[in-house]
Backbone bond lengths (Angstrom), bond angles and torsions (degrees), N, CA, C in turn:
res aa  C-N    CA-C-N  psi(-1)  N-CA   C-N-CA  omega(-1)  CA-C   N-CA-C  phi
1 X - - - 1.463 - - 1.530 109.61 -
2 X 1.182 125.59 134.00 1.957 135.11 -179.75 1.335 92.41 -102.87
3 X 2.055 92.71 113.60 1.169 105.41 167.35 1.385 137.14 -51.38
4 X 1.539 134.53 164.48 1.683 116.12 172.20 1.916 134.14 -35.58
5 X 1.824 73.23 -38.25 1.697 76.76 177.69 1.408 125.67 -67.28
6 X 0.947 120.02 -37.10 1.414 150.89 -171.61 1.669 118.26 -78.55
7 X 1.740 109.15 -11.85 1.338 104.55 -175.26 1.679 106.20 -62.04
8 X 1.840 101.41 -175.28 1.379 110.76 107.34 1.054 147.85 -133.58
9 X 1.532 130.37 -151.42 1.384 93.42 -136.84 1.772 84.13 -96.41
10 X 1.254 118.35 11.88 1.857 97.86 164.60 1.580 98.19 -84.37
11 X 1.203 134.17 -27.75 1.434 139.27 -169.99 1.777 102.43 -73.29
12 X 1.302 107.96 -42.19 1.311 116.15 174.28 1.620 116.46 -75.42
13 X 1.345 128.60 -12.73 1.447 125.19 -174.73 1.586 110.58 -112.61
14 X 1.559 112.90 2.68 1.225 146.83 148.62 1.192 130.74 -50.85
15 X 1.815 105.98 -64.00 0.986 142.88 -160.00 2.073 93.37 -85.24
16 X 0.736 90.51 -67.03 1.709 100.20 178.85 1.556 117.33 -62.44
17 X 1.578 124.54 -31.62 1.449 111.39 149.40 1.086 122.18 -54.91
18 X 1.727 127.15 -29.75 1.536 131.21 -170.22 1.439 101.38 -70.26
19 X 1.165 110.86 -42.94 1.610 112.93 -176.98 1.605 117.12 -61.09
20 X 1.454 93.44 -58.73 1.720 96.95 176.33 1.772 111.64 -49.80
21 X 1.630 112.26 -50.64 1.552 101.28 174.42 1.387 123.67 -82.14
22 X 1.821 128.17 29.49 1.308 121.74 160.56 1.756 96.66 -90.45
23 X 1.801 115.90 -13.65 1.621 82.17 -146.99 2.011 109.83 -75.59
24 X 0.943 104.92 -2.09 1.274 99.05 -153.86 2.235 87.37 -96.79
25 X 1.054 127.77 -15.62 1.116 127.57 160.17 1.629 124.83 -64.35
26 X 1.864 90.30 -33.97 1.452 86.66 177.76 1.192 137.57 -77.62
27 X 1.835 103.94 -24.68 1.101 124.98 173.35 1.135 110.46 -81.45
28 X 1.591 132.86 -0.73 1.593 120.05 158.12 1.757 115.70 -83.21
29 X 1.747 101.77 -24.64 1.478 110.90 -172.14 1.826 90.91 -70.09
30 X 1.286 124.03 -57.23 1.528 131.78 167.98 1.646 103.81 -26.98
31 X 1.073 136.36 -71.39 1.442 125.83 -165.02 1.269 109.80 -93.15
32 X 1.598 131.95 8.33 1.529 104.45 142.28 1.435 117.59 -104.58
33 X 1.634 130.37 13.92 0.900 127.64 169.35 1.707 96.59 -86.43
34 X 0.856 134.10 -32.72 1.441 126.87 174.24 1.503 110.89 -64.88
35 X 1.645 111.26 -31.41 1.324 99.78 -167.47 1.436 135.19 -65.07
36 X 2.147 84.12 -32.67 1.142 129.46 164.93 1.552 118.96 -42.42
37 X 1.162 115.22 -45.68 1.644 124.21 -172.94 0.971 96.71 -103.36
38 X 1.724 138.47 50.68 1.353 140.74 144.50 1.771 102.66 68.68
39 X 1.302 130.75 24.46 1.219 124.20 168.75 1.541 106.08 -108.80
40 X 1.533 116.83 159.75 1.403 129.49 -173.70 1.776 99.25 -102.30
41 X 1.243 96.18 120.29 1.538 90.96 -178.01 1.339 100.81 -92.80
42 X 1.243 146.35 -29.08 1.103 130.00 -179.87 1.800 109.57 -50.89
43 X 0.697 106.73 -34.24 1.772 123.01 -166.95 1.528 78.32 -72.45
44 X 1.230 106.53 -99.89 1.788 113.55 -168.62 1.308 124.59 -0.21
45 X 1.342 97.43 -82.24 1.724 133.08 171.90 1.911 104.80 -64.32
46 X 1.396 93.51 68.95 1.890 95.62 179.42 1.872 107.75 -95.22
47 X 1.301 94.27 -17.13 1.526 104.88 -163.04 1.129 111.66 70.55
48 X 0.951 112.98 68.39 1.600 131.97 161.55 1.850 93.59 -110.59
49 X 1.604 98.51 171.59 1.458 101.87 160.92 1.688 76.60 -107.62
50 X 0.966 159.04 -115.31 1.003 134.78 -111.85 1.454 119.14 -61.26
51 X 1.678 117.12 16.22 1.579 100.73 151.17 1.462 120.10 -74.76
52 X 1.155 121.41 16.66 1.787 127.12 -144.45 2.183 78.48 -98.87
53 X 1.137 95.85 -34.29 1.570 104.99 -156.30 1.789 96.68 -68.59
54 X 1.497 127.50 -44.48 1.650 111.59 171.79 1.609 103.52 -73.60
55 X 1.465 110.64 -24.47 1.560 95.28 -166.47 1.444 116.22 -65.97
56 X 1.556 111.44 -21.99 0.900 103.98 178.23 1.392 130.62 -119.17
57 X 1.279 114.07 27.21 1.403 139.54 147.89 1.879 114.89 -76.13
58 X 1.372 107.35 -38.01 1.697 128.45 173.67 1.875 90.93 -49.18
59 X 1.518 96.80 -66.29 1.968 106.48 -158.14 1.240 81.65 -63.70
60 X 1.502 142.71 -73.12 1.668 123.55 -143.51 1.591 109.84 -51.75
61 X 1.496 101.17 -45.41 1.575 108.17 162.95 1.097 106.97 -21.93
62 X 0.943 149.18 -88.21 1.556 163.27 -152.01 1.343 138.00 -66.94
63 X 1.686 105.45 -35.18 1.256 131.91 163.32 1.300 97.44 -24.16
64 X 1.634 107.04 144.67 1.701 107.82 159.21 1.744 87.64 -166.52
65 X 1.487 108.14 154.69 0.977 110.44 179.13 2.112 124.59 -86.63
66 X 1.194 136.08 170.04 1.311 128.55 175.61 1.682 124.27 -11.22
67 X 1.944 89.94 -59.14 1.346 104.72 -176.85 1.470 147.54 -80.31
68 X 1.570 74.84 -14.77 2.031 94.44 175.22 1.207 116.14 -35.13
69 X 1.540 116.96 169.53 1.591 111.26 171.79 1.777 100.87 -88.32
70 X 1.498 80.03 156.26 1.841 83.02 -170.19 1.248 118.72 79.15
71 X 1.538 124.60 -12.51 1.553 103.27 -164.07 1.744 96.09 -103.63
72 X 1.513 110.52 178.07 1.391 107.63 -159.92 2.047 85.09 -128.79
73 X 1.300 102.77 112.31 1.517 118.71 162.62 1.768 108.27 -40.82
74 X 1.525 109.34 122.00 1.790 93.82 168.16 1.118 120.67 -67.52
75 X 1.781 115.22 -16.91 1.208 97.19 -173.66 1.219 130.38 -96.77
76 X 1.728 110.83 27.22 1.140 116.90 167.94 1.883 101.84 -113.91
77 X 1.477 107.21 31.11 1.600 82.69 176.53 2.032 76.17 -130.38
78 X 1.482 108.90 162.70 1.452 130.10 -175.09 1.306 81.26 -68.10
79 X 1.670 89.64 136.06 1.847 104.69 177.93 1.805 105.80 -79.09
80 X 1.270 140.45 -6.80 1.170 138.25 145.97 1.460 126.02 -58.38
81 X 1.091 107.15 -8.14 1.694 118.72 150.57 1.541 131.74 -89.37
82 X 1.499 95.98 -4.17 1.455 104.09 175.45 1.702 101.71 -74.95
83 X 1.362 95.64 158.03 1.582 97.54 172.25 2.017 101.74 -76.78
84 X 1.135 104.82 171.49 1.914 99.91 -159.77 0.982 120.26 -70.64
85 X 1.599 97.26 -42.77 2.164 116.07 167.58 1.595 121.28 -37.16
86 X 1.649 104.22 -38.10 0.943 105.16 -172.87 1.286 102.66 -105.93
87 X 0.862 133.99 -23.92 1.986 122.87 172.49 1.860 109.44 -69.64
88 X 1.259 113.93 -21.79 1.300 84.35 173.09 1.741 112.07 -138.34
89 X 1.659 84.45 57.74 1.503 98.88 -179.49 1.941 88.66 -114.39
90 X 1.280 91.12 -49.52 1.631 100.79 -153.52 1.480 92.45 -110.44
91 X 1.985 110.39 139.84 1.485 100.46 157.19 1.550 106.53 -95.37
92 X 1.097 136.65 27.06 1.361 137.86 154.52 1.384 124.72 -179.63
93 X 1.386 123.92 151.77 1.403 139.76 -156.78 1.711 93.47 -102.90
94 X 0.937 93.28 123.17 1.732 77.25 175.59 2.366 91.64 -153.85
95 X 1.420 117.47 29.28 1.242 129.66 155.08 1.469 116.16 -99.39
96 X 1.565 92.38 -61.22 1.683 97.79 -153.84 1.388 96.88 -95.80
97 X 1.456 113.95 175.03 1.230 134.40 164.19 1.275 132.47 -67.48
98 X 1.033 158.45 -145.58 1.493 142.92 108.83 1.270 120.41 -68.04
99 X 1.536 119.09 -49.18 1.060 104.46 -174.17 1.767 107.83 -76.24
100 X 1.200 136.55 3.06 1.536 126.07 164.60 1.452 105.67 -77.53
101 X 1.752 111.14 -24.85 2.044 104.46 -169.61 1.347 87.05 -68.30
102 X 1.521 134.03 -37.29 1.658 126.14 -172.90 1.320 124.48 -83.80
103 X 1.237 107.00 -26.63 1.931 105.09 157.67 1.229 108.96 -51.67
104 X 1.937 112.77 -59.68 1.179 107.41 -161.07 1.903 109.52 -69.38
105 X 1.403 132.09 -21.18 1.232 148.46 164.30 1.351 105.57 -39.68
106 X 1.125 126.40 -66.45 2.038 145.11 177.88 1.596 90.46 -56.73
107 X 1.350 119.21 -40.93 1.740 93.47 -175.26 1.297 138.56 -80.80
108 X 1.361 99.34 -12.91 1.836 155.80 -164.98 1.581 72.25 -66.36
109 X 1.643 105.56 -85.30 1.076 124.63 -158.47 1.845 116.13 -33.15
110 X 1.329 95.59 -75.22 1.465 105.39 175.49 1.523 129.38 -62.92
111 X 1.399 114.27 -14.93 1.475 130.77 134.04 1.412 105.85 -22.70
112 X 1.330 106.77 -83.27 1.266 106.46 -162.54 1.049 126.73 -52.43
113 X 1.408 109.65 -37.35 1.745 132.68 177.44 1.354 93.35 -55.72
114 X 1.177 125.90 -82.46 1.582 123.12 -179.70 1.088 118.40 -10.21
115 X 1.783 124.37 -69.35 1.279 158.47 -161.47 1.615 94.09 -33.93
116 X 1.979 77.69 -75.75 2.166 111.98 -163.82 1.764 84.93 -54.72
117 X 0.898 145.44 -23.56 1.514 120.09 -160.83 1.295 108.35 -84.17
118 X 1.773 110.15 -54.71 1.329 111.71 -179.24 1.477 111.90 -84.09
119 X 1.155 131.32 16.31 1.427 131.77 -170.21 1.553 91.11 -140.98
120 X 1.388 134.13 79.01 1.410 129.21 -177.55 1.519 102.54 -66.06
121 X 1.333 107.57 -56.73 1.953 104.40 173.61 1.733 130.29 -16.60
122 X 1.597 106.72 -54.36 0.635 152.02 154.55 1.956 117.79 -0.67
123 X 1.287 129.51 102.90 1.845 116.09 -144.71 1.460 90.87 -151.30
124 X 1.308 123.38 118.21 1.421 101.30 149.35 1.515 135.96 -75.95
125 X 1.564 104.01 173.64 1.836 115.37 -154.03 1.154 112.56 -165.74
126 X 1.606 124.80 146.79 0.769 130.50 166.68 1.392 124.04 -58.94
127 X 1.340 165.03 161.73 1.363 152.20 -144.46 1.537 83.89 -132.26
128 X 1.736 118.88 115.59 1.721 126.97 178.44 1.398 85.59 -128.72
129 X 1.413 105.06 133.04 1.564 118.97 -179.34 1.569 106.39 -123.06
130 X 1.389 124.11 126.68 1.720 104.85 152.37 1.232 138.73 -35.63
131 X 1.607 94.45 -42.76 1.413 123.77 178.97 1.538 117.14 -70.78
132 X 1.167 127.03 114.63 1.584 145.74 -157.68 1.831 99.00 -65.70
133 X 1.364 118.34 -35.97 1.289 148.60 -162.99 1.299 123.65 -78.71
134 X 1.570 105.19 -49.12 1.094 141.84 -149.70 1.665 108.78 -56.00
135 X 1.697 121.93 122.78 1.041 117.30 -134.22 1.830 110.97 -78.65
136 X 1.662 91.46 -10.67 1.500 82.09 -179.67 1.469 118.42 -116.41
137 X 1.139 118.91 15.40 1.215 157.03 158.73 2.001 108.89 -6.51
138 X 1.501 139.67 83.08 1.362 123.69 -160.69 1.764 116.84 97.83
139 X 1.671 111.45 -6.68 0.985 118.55 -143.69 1.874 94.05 -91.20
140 X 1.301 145.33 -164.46 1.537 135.33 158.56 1.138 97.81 -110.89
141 X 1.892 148.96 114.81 0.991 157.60 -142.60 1.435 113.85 -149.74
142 X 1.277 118.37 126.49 1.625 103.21 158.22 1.748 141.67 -89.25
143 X 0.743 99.13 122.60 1.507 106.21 -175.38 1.656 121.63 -99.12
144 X 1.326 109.01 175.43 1.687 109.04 169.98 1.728 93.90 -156.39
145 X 1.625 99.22 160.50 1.640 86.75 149.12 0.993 148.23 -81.81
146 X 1.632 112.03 10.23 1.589 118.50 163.36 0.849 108.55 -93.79
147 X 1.494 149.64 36.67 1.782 131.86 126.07 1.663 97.87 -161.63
148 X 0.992 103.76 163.68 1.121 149.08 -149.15 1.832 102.89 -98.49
149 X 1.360 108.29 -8.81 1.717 129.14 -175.63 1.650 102.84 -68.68
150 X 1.245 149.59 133.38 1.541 139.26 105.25 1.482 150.36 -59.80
151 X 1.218 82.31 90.08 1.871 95.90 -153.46 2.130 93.28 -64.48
152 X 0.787 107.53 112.60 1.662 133.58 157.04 1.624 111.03 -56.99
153 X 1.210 161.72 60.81 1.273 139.10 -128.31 1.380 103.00 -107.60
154 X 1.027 139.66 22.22 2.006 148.67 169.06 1.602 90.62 -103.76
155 X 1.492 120.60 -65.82 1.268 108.70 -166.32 1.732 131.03 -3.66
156 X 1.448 100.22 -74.24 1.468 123.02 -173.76 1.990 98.05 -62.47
157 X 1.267 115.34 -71.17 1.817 113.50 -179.30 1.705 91.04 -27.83
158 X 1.186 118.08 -74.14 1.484 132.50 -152.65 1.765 113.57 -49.54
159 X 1.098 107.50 -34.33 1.507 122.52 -159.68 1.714 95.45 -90.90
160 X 1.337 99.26 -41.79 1.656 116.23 -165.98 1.655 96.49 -82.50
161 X 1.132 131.30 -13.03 1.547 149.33 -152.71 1.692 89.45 -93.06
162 X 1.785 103.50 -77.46 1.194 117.71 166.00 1.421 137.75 -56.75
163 X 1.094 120.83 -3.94 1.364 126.39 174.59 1.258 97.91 -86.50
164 X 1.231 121.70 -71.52 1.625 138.61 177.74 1.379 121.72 -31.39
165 X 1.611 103.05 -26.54 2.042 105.20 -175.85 1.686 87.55 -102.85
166 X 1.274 138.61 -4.09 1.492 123.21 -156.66 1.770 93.85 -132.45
167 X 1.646 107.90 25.27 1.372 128.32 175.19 1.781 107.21 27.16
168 X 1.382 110.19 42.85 1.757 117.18 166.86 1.671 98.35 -64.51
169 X 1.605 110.58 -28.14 2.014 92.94 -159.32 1.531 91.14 -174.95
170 X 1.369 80.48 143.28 1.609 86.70 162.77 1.708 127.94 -77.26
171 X 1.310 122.23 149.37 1.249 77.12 -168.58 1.565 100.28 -138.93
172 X 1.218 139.21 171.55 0.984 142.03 -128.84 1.767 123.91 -104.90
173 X 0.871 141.39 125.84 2.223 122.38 -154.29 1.543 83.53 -74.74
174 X 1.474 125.28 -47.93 1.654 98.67 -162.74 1.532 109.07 -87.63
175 X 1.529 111.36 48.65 1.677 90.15 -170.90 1.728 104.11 -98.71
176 X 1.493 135.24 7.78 1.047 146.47 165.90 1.686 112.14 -83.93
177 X 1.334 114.37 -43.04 1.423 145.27 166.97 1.570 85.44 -41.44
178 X 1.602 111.50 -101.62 1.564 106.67 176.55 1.287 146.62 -23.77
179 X 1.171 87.78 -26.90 1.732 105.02 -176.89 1.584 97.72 -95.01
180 X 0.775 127.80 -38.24 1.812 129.99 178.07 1.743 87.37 -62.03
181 X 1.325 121.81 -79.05 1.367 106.49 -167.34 1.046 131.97 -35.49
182 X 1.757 116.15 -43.16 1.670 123.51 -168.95 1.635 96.75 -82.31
183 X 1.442 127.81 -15.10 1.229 113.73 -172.20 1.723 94.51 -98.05
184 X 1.523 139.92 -7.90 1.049 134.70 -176.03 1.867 86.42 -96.79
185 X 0.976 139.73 -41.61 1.395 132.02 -160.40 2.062 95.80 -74.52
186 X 1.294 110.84 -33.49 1.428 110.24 178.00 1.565 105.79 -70.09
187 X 1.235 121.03 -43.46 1.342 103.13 -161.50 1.610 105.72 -99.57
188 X 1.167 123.80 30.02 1.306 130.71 -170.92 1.791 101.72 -113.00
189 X 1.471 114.35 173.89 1.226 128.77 175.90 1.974 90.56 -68.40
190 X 1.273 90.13 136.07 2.081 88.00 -168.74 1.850 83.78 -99.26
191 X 1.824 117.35 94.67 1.551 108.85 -171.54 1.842 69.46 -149.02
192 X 1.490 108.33 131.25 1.427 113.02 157.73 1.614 99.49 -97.00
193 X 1.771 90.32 -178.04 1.637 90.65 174.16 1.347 136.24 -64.29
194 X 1.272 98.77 -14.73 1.985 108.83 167.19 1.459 104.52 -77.58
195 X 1.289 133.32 -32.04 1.261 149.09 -141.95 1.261 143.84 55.69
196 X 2.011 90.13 45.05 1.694 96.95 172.80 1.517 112.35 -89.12
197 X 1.592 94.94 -169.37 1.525 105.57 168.15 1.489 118.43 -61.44
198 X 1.393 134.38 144.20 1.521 126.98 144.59 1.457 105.13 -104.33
199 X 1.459 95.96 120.37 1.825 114.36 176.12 1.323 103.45 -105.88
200 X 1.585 111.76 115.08 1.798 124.44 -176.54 1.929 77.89 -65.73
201 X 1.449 116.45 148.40 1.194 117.49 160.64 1.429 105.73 -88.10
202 X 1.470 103.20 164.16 1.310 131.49 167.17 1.663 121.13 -10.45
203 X 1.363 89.02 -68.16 1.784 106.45 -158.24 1.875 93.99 -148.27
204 X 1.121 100.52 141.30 1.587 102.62 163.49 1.672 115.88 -134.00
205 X 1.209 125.17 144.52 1.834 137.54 177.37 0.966 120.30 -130.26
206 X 1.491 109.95 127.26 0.834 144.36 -167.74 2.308 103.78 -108.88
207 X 0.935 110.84 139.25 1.401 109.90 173.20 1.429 115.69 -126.36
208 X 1.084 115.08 115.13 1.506 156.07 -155.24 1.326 109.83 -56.73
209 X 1.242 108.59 -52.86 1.354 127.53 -177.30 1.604 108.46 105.14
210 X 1.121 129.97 -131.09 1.732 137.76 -165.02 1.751 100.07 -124.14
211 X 1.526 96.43 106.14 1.521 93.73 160.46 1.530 141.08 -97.22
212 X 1.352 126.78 119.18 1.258 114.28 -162.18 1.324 141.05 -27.71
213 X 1.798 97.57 -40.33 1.652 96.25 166.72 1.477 108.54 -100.96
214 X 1.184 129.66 -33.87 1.398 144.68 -163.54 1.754 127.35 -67.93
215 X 1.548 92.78 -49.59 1.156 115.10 134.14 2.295 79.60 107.39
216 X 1.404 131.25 -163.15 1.291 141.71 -176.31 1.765 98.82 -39.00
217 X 1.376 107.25 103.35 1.223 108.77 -179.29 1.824 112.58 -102.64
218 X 1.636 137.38 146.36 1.453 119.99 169.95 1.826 86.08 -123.49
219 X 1.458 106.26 152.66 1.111 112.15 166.25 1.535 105.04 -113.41
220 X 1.542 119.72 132.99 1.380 137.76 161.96 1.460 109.58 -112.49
221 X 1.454 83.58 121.55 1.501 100.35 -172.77 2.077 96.50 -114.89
222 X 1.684 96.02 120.34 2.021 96.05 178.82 1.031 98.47 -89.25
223 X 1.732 123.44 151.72 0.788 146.86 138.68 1.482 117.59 -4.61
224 X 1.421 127.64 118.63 1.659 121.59 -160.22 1.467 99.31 -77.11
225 X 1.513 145.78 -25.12 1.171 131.78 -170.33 1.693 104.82 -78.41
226 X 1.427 117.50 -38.20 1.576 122.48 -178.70 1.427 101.85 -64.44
227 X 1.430 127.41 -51.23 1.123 123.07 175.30 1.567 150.52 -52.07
228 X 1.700 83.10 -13.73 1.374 115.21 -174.29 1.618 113.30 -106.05
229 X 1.398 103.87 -33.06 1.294 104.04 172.41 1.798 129.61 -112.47
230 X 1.308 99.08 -26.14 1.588 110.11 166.71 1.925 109.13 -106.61
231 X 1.417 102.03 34.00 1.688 99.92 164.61 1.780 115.41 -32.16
232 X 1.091 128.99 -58.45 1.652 147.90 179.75 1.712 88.54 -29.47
233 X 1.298 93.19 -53.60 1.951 96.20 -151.65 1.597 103.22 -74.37
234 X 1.904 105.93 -30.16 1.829 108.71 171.82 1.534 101.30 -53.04
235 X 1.137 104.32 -53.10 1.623 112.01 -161.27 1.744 120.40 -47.98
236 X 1.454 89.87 -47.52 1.399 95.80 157.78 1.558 146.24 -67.09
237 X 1.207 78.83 -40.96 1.674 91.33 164.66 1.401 109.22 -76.52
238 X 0.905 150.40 -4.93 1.102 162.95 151.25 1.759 111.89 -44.88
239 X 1.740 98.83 -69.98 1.481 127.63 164.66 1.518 121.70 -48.02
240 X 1.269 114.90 -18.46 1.265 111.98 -133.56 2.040 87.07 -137.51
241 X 0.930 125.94 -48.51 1.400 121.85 135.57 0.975 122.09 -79.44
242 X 1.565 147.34 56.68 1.251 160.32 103.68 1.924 119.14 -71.94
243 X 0.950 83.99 -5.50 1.785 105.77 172.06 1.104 123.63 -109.31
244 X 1.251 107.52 -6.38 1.731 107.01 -168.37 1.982 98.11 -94.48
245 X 1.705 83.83 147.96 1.873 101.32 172.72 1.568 105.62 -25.16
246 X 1.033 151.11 109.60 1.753 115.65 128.36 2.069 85.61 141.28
247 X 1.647 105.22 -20.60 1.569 104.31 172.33 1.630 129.14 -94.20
248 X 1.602 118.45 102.45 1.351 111.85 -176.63 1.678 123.47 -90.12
249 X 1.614 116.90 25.91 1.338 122.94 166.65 1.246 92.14 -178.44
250 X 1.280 102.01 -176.59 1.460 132.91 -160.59 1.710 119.59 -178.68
251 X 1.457 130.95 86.88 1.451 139.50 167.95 1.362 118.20 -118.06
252 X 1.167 98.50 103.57 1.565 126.53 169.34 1.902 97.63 -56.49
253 X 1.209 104.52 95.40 2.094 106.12 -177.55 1.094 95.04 -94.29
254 X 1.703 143.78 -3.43 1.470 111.63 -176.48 1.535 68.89 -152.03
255 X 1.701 81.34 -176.55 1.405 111.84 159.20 2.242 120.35 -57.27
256 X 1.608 111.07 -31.98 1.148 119.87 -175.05 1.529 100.60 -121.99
257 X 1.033 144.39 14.96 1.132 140.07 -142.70 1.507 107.71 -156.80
258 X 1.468 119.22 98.17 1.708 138.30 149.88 1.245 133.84 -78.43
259 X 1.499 128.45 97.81 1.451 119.09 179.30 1.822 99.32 -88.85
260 X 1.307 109.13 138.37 1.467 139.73 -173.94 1.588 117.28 -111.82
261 X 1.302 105.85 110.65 1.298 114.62 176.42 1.504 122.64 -89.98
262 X 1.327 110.07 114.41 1.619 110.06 -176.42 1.189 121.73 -179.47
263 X 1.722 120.26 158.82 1.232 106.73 -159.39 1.723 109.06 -130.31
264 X 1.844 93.16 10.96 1.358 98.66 -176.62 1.218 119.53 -147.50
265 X 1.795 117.33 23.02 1.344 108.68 158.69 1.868 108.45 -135.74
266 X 1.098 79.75 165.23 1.825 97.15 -154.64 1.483 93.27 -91.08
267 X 1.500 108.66 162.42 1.623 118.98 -166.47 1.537 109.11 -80.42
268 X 1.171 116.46 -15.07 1.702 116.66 153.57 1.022 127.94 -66.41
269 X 1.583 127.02 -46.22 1.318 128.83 164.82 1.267 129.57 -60.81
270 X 1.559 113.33 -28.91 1.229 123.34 159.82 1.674 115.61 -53.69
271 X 1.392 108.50 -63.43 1.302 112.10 -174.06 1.324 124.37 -48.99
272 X 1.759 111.41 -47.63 1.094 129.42 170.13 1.441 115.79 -42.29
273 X 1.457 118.67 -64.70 1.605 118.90 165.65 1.590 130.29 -43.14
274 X 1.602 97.65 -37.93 1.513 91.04 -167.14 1.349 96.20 -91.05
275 X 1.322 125.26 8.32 1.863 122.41 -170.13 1.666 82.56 -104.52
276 X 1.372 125.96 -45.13 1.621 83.69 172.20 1.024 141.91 -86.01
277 X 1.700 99.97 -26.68 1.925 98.28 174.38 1.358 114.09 -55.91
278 X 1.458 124.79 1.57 1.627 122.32 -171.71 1.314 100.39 -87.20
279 X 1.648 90.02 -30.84 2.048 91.77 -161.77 1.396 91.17 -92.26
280 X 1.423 152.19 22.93 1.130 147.64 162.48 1.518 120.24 -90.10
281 X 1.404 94.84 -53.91 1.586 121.32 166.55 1.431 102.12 -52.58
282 X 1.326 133.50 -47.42 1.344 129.72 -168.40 1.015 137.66 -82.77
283 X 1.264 90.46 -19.79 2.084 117.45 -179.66 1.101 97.80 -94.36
284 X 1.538 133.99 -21.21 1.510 115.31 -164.86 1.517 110.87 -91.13
């Protein structure tokens, strides 16, 4: 299978009908696997974003990795059975299960539903970048004409999926919840109730708490458009506050996503730093 990056764009307009016609399968495979585990999906699935917050306490539930008992290795099932996101993201699964790539698939789904409801603007697209690089580049994305963002909508489940079975972090019931909002506030008319701007900031942190081996962890999470298009400049900053007084690691876990090792600076000071070296790097 030729990953997103790598299509073209008949391989890519292919690739992105396949996606658009799994979602409505998945979200039927989604509500009898719920039905199955004695939950009422009608109830669940209200379309709220804050139904996003049990649903996705339900999927982490469930998570299991390749080897578990009961679980079924992908790489013993034909990768044309993978759902599409994941066949031509990854040439191999070697976290999740299958049945977690299809939990997380059903959540994908109703994600989106969420998204398109409160974000009417809101269209899918093929992912066209200026940028030659550009990480989501071929990808099936939602967009609006109020920004300029390609929201990827597996990314975040997937990353947050895998962190969680490979015990990097604990992780959080509304962190799908959050992510529905900032991706409904991006693809929306950007008008508060006075009718100013809403500017997603820079970078946001989160502090982890104490990891067993790792020890005072902060998570910085960039801004998904910087992350997506000035990756070079994450990377560095990455490098580059990994040097600084008071920091004893530094792992870049996603594409948007820095876990921070330290035992003596606070998630303001963090933020504060990495919100300007971004705007330094960016302005220059």
């Amino acid at each position: 299978m030729t990953h997103y990056l790598k299509q073209t764009k008949t391989q890519a307009a292919a690739a992105f009908q396949e996606f658009l016609d799994e979602r409505g399968p998945a979200l039927v495979r989604l509500r009898e696997m719920l039905a199955a585990d004695g939950q009422n999906p009608d109830a669940l699935l209200d379309g709220t974003v804050e139904s996003l917050v049990p649903l996705w306490q339900w999927t982490l539930k469930h998570l299991t990795g390749p080897q578990a008992p009961s679980a079924t290795d992908p790489a013993s099932v034909p990768r044309d059975e993978w759902p599409s996101w994941e066949r031509y993201t990854w040439e191999e699964e070697l976290v999740l299960s299958m049945e977690s790539v299809r939990h997380i698939d059903g959540l994908v789904s109703y994600l989106a539903q969420v998204v398109q409801h409160h974000a009417p603007a809101a269209r899918w697209a093929v992912a066209r970048h200026k940028v030659k690089r550009y990480a989501f580049n071929n990808h099936p994305v939602l967009v609006s004409e109020h920004t300029e963002s390609n929201i990827f909508l597996p990314s975040v489940p997937v990353a947050d999926a895998r962190a969680g079975l490979k015990g990097m972090r604990e992780l959080r019931a509304s962190r799908i919840a959050d992510y529905a909002r900032a991706v409904i506030a991006d693809l929306s008319e950007k008008n508060e109730a006075a009718g100013g701007p809403i500017d997603e900031p820079l970078v946001e942190v989160e502090d982890l708490g104490n990891h067993p081996l790792r020890g005072r962890e902060l998570e910085l999470s960039v801004r998904e458009d910087t992350a997506g298009e000035r990756s070079s400049v994450v990377d560095q900053l990455a490098v580059d506050l990994g040097a600084t007084d008071g920091i004893t690691g530094v792992v870049r876990e996603d594409r948007e996503v820095l876990l921070i090792a330290t035992s003596t600076w606070t998630p303001t000071q963090l933020r504060e730093w990495a919100s300007r070296y971004l705007e330094g790097k960016l302005d220059g």
